[in-house]
N, C-alpha and C positions, 0 to 999 in steps of 0.2 A: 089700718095698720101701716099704711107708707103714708107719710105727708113730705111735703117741699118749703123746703125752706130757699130764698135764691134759685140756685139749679142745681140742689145738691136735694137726693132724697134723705127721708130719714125714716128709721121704723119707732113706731109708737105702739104699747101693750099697756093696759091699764092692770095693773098688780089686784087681782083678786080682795075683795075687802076682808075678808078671815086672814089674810097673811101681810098688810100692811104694815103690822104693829110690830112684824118679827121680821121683817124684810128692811122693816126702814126705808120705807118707799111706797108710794101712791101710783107709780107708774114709770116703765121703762122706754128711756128716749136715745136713742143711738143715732147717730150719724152714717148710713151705710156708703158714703163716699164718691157715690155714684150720681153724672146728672143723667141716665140711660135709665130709660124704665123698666129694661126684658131684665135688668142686672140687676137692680132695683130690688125687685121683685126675685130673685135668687136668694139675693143675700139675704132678704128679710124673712125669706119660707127658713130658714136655717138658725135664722136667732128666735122666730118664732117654736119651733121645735127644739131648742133648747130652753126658752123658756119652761114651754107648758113641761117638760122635765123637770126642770127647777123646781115648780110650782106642786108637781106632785111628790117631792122631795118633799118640799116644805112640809105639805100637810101631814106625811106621814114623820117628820122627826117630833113636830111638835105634842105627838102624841107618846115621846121618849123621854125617858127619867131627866136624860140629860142635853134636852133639847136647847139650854142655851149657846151651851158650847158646839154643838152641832149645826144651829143656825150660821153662828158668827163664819163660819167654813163657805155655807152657802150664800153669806149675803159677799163672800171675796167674789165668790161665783160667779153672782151678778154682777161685779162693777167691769169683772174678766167681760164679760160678753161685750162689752164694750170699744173694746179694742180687737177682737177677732173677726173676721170672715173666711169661709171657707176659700174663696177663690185669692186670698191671698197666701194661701199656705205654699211650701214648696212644694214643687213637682214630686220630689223624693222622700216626701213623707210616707213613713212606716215601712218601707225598703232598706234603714238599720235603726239600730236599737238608741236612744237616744231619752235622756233624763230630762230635757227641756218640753216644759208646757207650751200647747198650741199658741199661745199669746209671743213666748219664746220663740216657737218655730216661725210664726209672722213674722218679728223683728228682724230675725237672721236671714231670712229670706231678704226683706228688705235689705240691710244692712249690707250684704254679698251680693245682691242684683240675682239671686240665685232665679230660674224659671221657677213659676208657679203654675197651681192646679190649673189646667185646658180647662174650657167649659166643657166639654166632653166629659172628665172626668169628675166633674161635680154632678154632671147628668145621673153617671153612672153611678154616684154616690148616693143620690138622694131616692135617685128609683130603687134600690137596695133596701134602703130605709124606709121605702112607700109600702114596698112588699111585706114588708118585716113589720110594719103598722098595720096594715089590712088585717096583719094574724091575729096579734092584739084585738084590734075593733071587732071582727069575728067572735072574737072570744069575749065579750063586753070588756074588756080590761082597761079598754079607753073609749071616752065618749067619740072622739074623731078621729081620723088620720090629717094630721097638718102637712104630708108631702103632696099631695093632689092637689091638682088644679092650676098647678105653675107652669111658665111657657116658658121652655129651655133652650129658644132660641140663641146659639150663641153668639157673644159678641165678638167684635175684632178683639184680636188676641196679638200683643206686641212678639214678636218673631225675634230672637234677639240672633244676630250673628257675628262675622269677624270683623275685624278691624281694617282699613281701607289706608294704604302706606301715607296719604295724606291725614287723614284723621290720629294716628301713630306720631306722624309731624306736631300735629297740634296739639298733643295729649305733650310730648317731650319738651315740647317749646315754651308749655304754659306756667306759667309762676306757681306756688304753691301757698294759699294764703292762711291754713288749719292753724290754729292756737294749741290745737290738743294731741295733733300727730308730729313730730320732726319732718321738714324737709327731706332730708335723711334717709329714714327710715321708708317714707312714701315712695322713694326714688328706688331702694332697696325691693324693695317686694314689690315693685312693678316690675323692675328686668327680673326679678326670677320667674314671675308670673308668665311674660312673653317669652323667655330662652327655658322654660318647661311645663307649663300648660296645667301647672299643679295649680288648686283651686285655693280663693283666698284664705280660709281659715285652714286646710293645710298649712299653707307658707307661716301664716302668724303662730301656728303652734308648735313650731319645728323648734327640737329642741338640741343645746350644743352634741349631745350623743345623739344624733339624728342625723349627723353631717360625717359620714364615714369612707372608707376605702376600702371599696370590694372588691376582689381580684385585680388590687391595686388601681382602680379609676375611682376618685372621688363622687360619691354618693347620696341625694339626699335619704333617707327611711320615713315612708310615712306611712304608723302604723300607731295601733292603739293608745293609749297613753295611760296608765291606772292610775295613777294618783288623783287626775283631775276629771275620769270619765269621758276624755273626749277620744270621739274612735271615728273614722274613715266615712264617707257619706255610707261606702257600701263595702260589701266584702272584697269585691275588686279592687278599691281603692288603698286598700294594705298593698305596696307596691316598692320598691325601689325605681329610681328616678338618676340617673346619673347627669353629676352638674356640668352644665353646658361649658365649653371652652372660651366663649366671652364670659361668663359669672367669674368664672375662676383668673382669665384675664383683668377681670373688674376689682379682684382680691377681697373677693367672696370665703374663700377659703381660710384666709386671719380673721374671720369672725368668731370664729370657735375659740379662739386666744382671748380676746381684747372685746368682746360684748360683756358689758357687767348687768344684765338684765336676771339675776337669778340663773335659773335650767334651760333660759330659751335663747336662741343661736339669734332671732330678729332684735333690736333693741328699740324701745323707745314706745312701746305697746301698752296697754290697760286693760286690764279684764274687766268687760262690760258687770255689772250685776245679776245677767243672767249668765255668769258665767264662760261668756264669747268673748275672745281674745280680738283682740283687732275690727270690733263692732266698729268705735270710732273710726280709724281708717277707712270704714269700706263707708259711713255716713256722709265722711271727706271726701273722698274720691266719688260720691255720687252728685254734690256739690260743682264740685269742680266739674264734670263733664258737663252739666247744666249751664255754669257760667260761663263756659269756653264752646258753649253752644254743638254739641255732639247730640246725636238724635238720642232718642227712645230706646232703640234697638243697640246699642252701645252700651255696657257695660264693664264693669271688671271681670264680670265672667266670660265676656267675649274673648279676653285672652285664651282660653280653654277652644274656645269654636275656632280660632286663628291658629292655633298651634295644630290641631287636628285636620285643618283642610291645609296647612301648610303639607304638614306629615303625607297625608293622603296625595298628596299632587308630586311630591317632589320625584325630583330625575334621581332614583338612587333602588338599590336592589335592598327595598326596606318592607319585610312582610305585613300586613294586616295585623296578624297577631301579636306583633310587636310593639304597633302603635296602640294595640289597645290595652296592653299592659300597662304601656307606656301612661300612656291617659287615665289609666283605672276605670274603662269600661267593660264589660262582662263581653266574653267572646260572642263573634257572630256566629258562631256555630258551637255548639257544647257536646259536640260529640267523643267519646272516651278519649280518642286520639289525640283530637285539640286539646283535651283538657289534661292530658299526659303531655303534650306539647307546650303548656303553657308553663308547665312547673320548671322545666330546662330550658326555656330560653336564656341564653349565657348573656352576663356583663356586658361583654364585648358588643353583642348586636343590639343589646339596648341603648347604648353610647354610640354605636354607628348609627341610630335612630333619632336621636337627641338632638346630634350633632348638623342634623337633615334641616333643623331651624335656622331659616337664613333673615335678614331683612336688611335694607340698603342702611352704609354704614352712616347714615348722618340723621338715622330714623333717632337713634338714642346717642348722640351726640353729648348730648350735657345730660346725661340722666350716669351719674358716676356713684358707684360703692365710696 
């Protein structure tokens, strides 16, 4: 099932001979991406168990009236398995509701630098599904359980954290070389990204009625969107955000005037094909950290891990539970009280909170709205 091609493994499954002629295939060859064998070995125990799914799909549609139309669904199926692994999905998958397929949730994750699945959590996934096979095979309903006998050692897992005021330096400094994003607009949705810790596809989906004044302090809204189905990683993350006092110095605030991008307040954006606004940007921005030589553990989401241990450190009479509003993370405690507390926290101390973002003033020097 694993072979090596170089130093990369790959999984190989030979397609059943009864289902060749309907699958369009003699046999399934993936690339699993990996030159580590315990990983190797994960990701193949996962497309193997998708297969032999597939496979008993198969046999039972072709025994349906309308089994042509029904194949052509499963053989999409197959080429999907191609491009998915489990340990690349995001961390925050199925924690909200969300229209995008796992091949979609892959990209986005990529595309945003978002964290993905711990090996821990793939552990817990699959021994879920070993248990839940056992029942099956008990019950003859399947000749084997394909989750057994895998070694879930896991591997080094990239740690992603903040930003280091030199490395901030070299992010501001660096030229911008995308054909497909504006200088502009890249320049733009970084300082919102570091002066409020809102996460990239927030910023790219903010729309000119998103950019409001609440108890008279300018505000961003990030909150569901129905037209297009895109909604908050999580329910916390429905939040108001008030705009930092450099955004607004930057003349953040006449975007709502003079952006002609359609409904949305950023300009110069593409909606991916699956429907992600600013996929390019974040494909750009992952580029560029590469060529200007930034580690691993550096990404656009690090602006979120920065803004938060800013928050958490600074010298200022700034509650816990402001910064986690602030952030769109769910309270550290959900006790009635907190969670009577979290509904009135006022304007005011969320922008006394905001405004707690500091960084030396020559960090973003040439990064100008």
């Amino acid at each position: 099932m694993l072979r090596v091609r170089g130093t990369t493994y790959h999984f190989r499954r030979i397609v059943p001979p009864a289902l060749r002629a309907a699958l369009n295939r003699r046999e399934i060859w993936v690339s699993l991406k990996t030159g580590y064998q315990n990983e190797a070995r994960k990701r193949a125990s996962i497309l193997h168990a998708r297969t032999t799914e597939l496979f008993m799909q198969a046999h039972s549609v072709l025994a349906e009236p309308d089994a042509l139309s029904r194949l052509e669904g499963l053989r999409v199926a197959l080429r999907d398995l191609q491009s998915v692994n489990l340990p690349s999905l995001p961390a925050s998958l199925g924690k909200r509701k969300s229209s995008l397929t796992l091949e979609e949730e892959a990209q986005r994750a990529r595309e945003e630098g978002l964290p993905t699945l711990s090996g821990k959590s793939v552990k817990n996934h699959m021994m879920r599904l070993s248990a839940l096979w056992n029942q099956l095979h008990q019950r003859e309903l399947v000749t084997r359980n394909p989750w057994t006998g895998w070694n879930f050692e896991n591997g080094q897992k990239t740690i992603r954290r903040s930003w280091t005021a030199k490395e901030l330096a070299l992010l501001a400094s660096a030229s911008w070389h995308s054909t497909s994003v504006p200088e502009h607009t890249y320049r733009l949705v970084t300082l919102i990204a570091a002066y409020s810790g809102m996460r990239l596809g927030e910023i790219c989906t903010l729309r000119k009625e998103d950019l409001q004044s609440v108890d008279g302090i300018p505000c961003f809204l990030i909150r569901p969107h129905s037209e297009t189905g895109w909604a908050p990683k999580t329910e916390a993350g429905t939040r108001m955000v008030p705009v930092h006092s450099k955004l607004i110095e930057s003349g953040i605030l006449a975007l709502k005037g003079t952006t002609t991008d359609g409904p949305y307040l950023i300009p110069g954006l593409e909606t991916s094909k699956q429907g992600i606004r600013g996929a390019a940007l974040g494909r750009a921005f992952s580029l560029l950290k590469t060529r200007i030589g930034l580690p691993p553990e550096i990404t656009f989401h690090s602006f979120r891990h920065t803004v938060s241990t800013q928050l958490r450190n600074a010298d200022a009479n700034i509650r816990e539970v402001w910064i986690d509003r602030l952030i769109g993370h769910e309270a550290t405690h959900k006790s009635q009280g907190t969670t009577t507390y979290l509904t009135s926290i006022t304007t005011a101390n969320l922008s006394q909170t905001i405004e707690a973002i500091r960084y030396p003033k020559i960090t973003f020097a040439n990064m100008k709205i």
